[in-house]
C-alpha positions as CSV (number, residue, x, y, z in Angstrom):
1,X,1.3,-5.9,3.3
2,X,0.7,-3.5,6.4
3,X,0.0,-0.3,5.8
4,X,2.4,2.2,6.6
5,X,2.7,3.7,9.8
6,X,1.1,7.5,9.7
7,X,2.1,10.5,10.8
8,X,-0.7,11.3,12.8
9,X,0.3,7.9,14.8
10,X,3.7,9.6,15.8
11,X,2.1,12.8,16.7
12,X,0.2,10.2,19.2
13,X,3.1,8.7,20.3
14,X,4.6,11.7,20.8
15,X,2.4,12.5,24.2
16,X,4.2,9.7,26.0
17,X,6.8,12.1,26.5
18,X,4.6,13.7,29.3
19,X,4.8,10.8,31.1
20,X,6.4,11.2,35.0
21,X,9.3,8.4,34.0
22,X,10.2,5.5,31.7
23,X,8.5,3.1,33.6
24,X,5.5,4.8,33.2
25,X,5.5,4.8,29.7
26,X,6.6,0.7,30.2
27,X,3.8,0.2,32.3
28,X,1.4,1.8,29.8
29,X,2.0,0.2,26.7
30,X,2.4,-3.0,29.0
31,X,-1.2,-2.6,29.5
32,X,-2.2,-1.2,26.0
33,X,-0.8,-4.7,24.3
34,X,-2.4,-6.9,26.8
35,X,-5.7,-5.4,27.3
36,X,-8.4,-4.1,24.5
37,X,-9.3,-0.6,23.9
38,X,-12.4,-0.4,25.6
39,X,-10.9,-2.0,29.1
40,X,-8.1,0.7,29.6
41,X,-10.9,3.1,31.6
42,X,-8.2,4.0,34.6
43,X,-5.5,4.4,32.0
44,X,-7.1,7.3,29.9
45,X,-7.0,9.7,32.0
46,X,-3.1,10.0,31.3
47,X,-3.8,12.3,28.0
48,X,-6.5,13.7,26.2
49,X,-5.8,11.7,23.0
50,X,-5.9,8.9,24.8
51,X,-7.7,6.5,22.2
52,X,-5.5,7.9,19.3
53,X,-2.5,7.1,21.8
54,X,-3.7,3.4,22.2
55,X,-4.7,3.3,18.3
56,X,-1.1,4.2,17.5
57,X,0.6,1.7,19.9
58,X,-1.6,-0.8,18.4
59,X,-0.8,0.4,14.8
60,X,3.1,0.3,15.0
61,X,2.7,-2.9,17.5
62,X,1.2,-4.7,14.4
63,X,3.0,-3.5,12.0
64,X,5.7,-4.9,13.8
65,X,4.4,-8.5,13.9
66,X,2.8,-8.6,10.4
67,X,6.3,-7.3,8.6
68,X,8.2,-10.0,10.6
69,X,10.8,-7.0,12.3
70,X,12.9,-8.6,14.9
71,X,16.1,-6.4,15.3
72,X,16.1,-3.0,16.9
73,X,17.3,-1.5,13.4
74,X,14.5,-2.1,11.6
75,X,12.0,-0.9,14.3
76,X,13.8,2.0,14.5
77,X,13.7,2.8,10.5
78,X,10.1,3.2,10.8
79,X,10.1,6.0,13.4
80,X,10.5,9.8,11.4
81,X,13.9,11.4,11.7
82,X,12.5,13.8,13.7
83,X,11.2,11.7,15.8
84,X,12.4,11.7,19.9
85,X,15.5,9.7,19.9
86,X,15.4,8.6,23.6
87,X,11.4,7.9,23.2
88,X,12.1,6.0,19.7
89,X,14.7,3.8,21.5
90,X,12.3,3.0,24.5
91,X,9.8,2.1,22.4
92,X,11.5,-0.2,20.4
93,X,12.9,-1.9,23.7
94,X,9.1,-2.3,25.2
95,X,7.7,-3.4,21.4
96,X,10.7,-6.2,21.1
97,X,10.0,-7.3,24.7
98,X,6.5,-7.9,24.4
99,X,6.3,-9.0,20.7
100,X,8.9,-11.8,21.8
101,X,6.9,-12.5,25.0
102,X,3.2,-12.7,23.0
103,X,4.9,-15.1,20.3
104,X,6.5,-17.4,23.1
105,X,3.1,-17.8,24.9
106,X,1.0,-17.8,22.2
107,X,2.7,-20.1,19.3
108,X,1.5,-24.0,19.1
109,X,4.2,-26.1,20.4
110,X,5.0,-27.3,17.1
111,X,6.3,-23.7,16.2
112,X,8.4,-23.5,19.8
113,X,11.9,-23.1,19.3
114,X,12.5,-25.8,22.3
C-alpha cells in the first residue's frame, strides 16, 4: 500500500499559492509530471523549496495512481481540512487530467477501453 501522504508534502503544496494565476500553477505541475526532477532547471526558480515542491507533486501524484482514485471525492479526502479549498480543488482537476491522460497514452492496447 502507498504510504500516506505527509504533512510536510502539504506545507509544499502550499507555496503554489504564490503563484501569479491558475494557469501558472497548471502549467507547473504540467511540467513536474512529464519531466524528472533533475530537468526542471528553469522551473525552480519559482520557490525556494522548489525540490520539496516537486517531491510533493510527485508523492500525492502517485499516491493517486497506486490507490486506484478516480473520482474528485476521493482525491479530495486526502487533502487536510485545513487545507486551501480553491488550491485543493485545482489540484485535484490538474491530478485527474493528467493521471487520465498518462494512463490513455501509456496502457498496452489490450488494456484500452476502445
Amino acid at each position: 500500500m502507498a504510504a500516506a501522504m505527509r504533512e510536510e508534502d502539504f506545507v509544499a503544496l502550499q507555496s503554489l499559492l504564490k503563484a501569479s494565476s491558475k494557469d501558472a500553477v497548471r502549467q507547473l505541475c504540467q511540467e513536474c509530471f512529464s519531466c524528472p526532477p533533475g530537468r526542471l532547471g528553469p522551473l525552480a526558480l519559482f520557490t525556494s523549496s522548489f525540490p520539496q515542491l516537486v517531491s510533493a507533486l510527485h508523492s500525492l501524484t502517485r499516491h493517486v495512481v497506486f490507490c486506484g482514485l478516480t473520482g474528485a471525492e476521493d482525491i479530495l479526502a486526502l487533502f487536510p481540512e485545513n487545507f486551501h479549498q480553491n488550491l485543493k480543488n485545482l489540484l485535484t482537476k490538474i491530478i485527474l487530467e493528467n493521471v487520465a491522460t498518462r494512463l490513455l497514452h501509456h496502457c498496452p492496447p489490450f488494456l484500452s477501453t476502445q
